[in-house]
C-alpha positions in Angstrom: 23.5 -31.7 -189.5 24.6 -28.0 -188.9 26.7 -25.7 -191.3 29.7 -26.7 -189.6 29.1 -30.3 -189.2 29.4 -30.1 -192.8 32.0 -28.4 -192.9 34.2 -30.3 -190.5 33.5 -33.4 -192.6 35.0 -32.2 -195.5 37.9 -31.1 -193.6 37.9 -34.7 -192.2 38.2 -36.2 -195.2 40.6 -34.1 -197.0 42.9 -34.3 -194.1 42.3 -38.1 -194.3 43.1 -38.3 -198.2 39.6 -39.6 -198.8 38.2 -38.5 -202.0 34.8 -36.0 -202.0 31.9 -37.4 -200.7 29.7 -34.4 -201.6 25.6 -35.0 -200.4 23.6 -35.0 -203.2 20.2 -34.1 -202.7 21.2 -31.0 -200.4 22.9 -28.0 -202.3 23.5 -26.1 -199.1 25.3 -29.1 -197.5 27.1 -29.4 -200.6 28.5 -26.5 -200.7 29.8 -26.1 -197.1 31.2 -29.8 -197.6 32.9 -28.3 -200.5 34.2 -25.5 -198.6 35.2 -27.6 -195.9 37.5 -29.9 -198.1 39.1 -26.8 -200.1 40.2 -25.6 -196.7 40.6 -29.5 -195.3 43.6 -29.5 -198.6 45.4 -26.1 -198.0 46.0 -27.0 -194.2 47.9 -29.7 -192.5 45.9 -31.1 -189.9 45.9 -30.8 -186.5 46.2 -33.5 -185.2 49.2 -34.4 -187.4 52.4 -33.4 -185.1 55.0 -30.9 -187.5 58.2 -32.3 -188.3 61.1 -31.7 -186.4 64.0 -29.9 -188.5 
C-alpha cells in the first residue's frame, strides 16, 4: 500500500467511528495511518450530506 492508501484508511475509519487500527510492524505506515485519522477526526466526511438549518 502507498502513502496515501494509508492515509485514506485512517480517514476511513475515523470518519466511520472505528477505533485505530494502527499496522504494527511498519513505522512508516503507522505514522501516515496516524495522520490520516487525526485529520479523518477534525473533518466531517464527505460523503455525510451537512444539515440543513
Amino acid at each position: 500500500m502507498t502513502n496515501q492508501d494509508w492515509i485514506d484508511r485512517g480517514k476511513n475509519d475515523a470518519w466511520a467511528g472505528k477505533p485505530k487500527q494502527v499496522p504494527e510492524h511498519d513505522p512508516q505506515a503507522a505514522s501516515m495511518y496516524d495522520l490520516g485519522y487525526c485529520e479523518g477526526e477534525t473533518r466531517r466526511s464527505p460523503t455525510r450530506p451537512k444539515a440543513k438549518e
